[in-house]
TORNU-771590 format. One record per residue: residue number from 1; residue in one letter; chain; x, y, z of N, C-alpha, C, CB in turn. Coordinates in steps of 0.001 Angstrom, whole numbers, always signed. Each point is the difference from the previous one (the first is absolute). Glycine has a CB too. Layout:
N
R   seq   type   mol       n.u       n.v       n.w      ca.u      ca.v      ca.w       c.u       c.v       c.w      cb.u      cb.v      cb.w
R   NUM      A     A         X         Y         Z         X         Y         Z         X         Y         Z         X         Y         Z
...
This chain:
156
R   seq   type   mol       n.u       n.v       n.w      ca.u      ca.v      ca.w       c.u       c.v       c.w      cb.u      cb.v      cb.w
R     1      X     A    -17036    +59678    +19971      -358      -886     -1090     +1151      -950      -299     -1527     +1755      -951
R     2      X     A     +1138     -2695      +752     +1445     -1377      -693      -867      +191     -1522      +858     -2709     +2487
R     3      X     A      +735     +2347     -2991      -169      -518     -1736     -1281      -448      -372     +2218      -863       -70
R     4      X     A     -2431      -402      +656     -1142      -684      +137     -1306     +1118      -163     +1389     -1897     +1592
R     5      X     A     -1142     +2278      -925     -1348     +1410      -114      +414     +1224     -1088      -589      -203     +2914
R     6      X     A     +1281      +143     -3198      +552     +1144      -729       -88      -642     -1325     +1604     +1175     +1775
R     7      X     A     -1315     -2140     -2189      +101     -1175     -1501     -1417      +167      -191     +1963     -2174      +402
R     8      X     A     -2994     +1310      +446     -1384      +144      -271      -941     +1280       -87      +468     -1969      +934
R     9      X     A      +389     +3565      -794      -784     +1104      -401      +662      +326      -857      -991      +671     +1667
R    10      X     A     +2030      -719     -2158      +557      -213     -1741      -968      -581     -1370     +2228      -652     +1432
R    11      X     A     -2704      -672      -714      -473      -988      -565     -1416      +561      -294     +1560     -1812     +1102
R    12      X     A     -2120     +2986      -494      -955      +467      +340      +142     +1099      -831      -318      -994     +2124
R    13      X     A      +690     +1744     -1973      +626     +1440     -1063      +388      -766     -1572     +1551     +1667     +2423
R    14      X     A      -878     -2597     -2402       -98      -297     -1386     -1437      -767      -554     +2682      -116      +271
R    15      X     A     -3397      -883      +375     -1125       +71      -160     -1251     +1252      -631     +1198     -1591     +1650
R    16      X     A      -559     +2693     -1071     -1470     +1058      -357     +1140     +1107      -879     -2280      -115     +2803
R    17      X     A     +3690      -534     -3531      +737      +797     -1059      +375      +839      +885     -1088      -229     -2151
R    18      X     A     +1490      +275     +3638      +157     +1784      +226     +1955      -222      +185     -3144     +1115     +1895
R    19      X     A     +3780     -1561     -2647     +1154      -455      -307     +1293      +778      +556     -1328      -852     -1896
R    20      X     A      +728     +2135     +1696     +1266      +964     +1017      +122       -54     +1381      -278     +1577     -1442
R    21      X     A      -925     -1538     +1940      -714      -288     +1650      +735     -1563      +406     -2974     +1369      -462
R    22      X     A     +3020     -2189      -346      +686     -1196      +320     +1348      -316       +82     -1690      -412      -757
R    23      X     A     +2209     +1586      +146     +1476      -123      -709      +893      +311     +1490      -558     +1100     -3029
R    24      X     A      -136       -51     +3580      +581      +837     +1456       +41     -1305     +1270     -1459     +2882      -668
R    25      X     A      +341     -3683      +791      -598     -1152      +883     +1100     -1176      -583     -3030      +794      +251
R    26      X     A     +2860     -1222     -1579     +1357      -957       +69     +1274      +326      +168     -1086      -964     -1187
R    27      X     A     +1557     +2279      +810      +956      +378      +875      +726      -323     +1250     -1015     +1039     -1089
R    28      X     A      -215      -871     +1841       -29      +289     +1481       +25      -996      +141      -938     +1674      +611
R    29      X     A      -141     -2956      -929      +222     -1685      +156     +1258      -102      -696     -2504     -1003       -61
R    30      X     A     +3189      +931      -553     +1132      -636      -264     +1237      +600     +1257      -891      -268     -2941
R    31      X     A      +556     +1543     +3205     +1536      +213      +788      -596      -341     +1509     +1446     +2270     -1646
R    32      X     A     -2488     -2380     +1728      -586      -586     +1613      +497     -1549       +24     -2546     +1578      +181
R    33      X     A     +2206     -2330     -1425      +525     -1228      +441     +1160      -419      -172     -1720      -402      -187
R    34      X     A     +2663     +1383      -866     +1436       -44      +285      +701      +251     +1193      -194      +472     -1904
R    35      X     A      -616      +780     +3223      +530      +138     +1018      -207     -1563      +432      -341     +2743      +379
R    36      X     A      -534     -3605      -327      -809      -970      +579      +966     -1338       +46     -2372     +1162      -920
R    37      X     A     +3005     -1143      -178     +1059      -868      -426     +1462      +393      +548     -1471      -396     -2068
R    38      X     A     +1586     +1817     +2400     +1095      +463      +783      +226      -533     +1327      -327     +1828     -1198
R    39      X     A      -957     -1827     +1852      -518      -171     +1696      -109     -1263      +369     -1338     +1847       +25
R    40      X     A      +781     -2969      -752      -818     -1304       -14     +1355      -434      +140     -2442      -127     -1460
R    41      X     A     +2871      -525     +2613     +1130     -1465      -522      -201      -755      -607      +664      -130     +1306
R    42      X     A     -1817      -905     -1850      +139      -860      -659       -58       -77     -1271      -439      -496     +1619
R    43      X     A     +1793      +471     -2641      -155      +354     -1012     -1098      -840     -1136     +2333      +952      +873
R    44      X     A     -2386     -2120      -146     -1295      -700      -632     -1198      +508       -93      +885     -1550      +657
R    45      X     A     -1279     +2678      +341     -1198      +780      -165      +267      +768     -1238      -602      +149     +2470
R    46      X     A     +1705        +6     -2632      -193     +1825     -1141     -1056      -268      -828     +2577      +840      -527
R    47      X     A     -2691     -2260       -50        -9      -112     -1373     -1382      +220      -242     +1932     -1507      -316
R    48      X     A     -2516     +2048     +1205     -1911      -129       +17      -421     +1700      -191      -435     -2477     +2228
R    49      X     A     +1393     +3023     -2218      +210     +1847      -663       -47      -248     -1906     +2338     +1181     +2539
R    50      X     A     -1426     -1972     -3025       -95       +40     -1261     -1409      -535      -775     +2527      -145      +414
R    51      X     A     -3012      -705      +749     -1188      -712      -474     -1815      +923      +163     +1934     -2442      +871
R    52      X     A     -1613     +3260      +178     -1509      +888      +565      -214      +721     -1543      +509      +821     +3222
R    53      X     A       +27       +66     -3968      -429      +266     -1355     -1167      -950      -824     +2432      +900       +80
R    54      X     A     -1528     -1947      -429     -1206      -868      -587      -757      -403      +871     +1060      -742     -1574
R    55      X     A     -1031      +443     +2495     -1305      -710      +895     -1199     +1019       -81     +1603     -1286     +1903
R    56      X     A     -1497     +2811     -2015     -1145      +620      -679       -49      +306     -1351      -209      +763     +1883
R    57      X     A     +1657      -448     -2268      -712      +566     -1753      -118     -1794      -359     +1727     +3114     -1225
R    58      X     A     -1292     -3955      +804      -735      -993      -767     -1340      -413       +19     +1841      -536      +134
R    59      X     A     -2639     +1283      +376     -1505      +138      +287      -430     +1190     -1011       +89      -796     +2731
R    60      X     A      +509     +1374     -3014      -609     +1474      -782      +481      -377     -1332      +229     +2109     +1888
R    61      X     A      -990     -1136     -2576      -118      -303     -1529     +1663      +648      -583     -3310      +353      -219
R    62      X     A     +3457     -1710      -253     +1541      +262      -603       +36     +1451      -842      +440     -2830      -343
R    63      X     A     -1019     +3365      -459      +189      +922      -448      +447     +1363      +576     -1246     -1396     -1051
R    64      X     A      +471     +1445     +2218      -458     +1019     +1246     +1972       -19      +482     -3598      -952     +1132
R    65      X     A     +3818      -162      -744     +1150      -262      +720     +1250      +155     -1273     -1402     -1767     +2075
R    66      X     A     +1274     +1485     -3120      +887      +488      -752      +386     +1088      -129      -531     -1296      -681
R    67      X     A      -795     +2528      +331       +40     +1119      -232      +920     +1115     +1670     -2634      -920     -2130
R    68      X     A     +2038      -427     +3452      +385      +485      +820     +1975       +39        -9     -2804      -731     +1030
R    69      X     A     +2906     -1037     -1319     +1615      +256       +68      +304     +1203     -1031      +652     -2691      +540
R    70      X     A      -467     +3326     -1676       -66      +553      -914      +575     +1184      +808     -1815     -1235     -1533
R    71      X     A      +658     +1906     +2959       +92      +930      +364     +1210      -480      +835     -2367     +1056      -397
R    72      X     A     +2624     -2133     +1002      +999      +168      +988     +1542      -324      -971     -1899      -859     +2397
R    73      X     A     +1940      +721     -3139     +1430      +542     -1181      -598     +1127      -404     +1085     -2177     -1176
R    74      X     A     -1380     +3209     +1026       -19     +1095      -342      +584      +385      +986     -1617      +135     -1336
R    75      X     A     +1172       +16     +3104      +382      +306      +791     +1744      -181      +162     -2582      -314      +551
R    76      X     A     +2576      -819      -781     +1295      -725      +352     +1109      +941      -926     -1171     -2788      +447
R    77      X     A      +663     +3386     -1696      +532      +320     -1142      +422     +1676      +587     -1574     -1938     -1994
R    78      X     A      +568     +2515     +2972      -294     +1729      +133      +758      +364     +1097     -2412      +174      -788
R    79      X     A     +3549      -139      +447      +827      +681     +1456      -387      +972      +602     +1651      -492      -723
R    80      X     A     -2406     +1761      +198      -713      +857     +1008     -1232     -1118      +748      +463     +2623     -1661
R    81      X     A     -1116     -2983     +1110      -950      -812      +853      -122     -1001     +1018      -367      +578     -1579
R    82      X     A     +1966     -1339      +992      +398      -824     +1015      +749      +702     +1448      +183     -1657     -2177
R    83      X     A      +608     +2474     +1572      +249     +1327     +1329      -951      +493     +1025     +1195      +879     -1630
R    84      X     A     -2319      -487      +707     -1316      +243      +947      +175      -824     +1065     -1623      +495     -1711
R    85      X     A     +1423     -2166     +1332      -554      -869      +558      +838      -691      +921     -1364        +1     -1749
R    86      X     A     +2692       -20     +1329     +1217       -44      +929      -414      +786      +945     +1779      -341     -1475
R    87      X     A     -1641     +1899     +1419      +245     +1107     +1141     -1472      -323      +884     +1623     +2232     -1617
R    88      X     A     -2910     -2372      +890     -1324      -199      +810      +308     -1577     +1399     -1809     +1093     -2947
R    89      X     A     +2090     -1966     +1927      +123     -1371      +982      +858       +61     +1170      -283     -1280     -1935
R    90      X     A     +2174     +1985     +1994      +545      -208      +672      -304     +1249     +1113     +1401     -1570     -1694
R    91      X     A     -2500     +2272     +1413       -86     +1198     +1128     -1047      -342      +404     +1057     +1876      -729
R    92      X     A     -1618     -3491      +554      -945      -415     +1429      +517      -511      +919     -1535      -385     -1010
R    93      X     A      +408       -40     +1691      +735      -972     +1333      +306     -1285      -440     -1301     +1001     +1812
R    94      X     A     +1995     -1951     -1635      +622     -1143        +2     -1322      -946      +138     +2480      +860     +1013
R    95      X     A     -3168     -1812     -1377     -1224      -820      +560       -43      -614     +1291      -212      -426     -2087
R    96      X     A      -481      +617     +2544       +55      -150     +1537      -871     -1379      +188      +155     +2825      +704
R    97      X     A      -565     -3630     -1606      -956     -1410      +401      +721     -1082      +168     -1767      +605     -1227
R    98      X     A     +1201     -1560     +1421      +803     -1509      +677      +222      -732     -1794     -1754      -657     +3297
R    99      X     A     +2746      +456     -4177      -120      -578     -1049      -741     -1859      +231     +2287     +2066      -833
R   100      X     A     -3347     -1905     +1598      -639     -1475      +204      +124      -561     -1607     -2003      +610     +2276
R   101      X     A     +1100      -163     -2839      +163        +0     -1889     +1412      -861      +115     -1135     +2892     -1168
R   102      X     A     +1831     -2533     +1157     +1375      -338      -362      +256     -1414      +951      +871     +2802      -589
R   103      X     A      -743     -1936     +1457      +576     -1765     +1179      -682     -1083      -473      +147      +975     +2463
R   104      X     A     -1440      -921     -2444      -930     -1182      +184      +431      -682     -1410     -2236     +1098     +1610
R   105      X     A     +2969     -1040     -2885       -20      -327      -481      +824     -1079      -716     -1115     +1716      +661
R   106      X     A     +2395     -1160      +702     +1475      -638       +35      +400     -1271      +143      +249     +1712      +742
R   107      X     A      +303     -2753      -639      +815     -1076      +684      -132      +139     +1212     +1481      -197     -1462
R   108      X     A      -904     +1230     +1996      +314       -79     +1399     -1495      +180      +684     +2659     +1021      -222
R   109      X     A     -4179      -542      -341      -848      +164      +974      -590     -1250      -538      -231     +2619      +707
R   110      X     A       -11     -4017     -1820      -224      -934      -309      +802     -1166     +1194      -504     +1255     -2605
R   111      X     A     +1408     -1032     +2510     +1093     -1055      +785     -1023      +309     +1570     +3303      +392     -1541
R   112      X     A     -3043      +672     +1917      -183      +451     +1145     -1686      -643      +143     +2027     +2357       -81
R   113      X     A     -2693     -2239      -791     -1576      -236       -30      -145     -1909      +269      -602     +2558     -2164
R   114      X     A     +1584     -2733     +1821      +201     -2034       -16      +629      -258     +1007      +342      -634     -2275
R   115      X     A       -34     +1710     +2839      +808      -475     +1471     +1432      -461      -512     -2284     -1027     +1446
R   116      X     A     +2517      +912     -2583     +1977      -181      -325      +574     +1579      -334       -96     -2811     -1550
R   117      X     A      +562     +3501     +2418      +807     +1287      +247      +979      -379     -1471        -1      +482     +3319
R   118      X     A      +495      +221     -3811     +1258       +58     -1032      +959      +346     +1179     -1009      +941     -2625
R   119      X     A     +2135     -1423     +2161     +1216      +234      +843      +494     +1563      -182      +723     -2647      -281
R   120      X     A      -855     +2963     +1850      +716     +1663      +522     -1885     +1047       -80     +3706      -128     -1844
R   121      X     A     -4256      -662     +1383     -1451      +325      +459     -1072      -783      +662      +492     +1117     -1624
R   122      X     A      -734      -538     +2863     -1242      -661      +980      -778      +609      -173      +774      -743     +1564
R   123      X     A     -2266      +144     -1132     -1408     +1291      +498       +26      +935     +1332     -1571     -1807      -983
R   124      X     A     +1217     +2579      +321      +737     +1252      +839      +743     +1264      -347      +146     -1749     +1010
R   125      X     A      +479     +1143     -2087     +1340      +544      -508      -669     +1578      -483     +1478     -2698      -989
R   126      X     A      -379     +4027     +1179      -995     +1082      -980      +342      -434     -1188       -95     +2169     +1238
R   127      X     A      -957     -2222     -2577      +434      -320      -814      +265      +856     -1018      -757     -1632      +840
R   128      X     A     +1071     +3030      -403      +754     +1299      -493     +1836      +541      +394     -2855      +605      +265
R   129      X     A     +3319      -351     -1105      +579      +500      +561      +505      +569      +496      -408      -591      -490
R   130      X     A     +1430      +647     +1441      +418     +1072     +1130     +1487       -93      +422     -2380      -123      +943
R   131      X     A     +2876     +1323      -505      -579     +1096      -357      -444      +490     -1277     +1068      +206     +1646
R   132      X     A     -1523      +628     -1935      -918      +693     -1292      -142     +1460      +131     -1454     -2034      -214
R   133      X     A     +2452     +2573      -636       -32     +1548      -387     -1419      +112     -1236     +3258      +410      +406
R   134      X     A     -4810      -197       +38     -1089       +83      -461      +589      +907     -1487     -1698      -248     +2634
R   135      X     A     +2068     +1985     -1621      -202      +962      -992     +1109      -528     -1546      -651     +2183     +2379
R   136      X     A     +1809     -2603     -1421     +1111      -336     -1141      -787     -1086      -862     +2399      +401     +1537
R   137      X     A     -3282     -1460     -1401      -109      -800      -932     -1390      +654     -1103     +1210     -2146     +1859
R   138      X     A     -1731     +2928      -971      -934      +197     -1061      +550      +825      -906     -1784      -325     +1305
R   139      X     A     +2737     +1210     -1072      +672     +1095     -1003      +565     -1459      -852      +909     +2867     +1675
R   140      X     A      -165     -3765     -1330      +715     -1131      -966     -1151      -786      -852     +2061      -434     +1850
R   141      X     A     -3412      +484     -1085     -1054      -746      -870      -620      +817     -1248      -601     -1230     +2201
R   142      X     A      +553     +2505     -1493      -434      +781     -1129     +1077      +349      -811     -1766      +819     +1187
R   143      X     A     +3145     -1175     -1201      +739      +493      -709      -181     -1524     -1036     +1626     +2107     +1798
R   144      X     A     -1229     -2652     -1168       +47     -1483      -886     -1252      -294      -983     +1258     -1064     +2101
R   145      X     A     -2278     +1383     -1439     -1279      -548      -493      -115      +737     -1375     -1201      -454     +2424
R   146      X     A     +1402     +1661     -2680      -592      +791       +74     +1563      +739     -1587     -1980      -210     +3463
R   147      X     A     +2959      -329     -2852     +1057      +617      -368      +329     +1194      -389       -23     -1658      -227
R   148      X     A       -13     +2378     +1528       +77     +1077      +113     +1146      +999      -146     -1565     -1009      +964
R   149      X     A     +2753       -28      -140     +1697      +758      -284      +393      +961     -1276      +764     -2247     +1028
R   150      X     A      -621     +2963      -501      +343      +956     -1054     +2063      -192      -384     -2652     +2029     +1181
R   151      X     A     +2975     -1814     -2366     +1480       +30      -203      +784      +194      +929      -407      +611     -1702
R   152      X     A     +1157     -1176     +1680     +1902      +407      +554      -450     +1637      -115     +2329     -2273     -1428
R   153      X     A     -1842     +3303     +2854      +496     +1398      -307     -1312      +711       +47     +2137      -523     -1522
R   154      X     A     -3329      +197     +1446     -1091     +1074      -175      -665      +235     +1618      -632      -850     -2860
R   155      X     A     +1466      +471     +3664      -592      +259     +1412      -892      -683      +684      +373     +1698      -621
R   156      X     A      -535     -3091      +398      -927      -921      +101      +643     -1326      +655     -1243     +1129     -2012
């Protein structure tokens, strides 16, 4: 699954109130497309991760989506819960799909689409990067995303 797919069954769960069920899924979309922004060279793509949220909830009834953020600061607030969700995310696999979502959205695949390359990028180019320690970035996405780090000294 990409963000993209993961944002729009959020959007879906808060739609029919089931607000906890959604809380776990944006999770997961937020530290999937933080890995996404790790991997993607072009930093002109990132910026289409901060934006997939609204592109579905501003369709749903503001109330619905309030009550939803509501739940995700509570979360944010519940260090056992956020622990859960830390320890659940970083003991999957790393996402294994092509961030197309992402590229297509960049400078560098626009330039490339007009036939004017940006300088130090041609068509062709991978437009990930490499090398790429997968497991290491997703432990850094889910840590970041997610803010997971635990204190100085507690074994973490």
């Amino acid at each position: 699954l990409t963000p993209v797919e993961l944002y729009k069954d959020v959007a879906s769960c808060i739609d029919q109130e089931k607000y906890d069920d959604g809380l776990f899924l944006f999770a997961l979309a937020g530290a999937y497309g933080r890995f996404d922004i790790l991997r993607v060279k072009d930093a002109t793509a990132h910026g289409v991760v901060g934006f997939l949220p609204g592109m579905f909830f501003n369709q749903l009834d503001k109330t619905k989506v309030a009550a939803f953020q509501d739940r995700v600061k509570q979360m944010s607030g519940n260090d056992s819960l956020k622990a859960k969700y830390c320890s659940d995310l970083e003991s999957m696999s790393p996402p294994q799909n092509f961030p197309t979502y992402m590229i297509s959205h960049g400078l560098a695949a626009t330039a490339n689409a007009l036939g004017a390359p940006l300088p130090g990028n041609s068509p062709g180019d991978n437009p990930l990067v490499s090398p790429f320690d997968a497991p290491k970035a997703w432990k850094q996405a889910v840590d970041e995303y997610l803010q997971c780090k635990k204190p100085e000294g507690t074994g973490r």
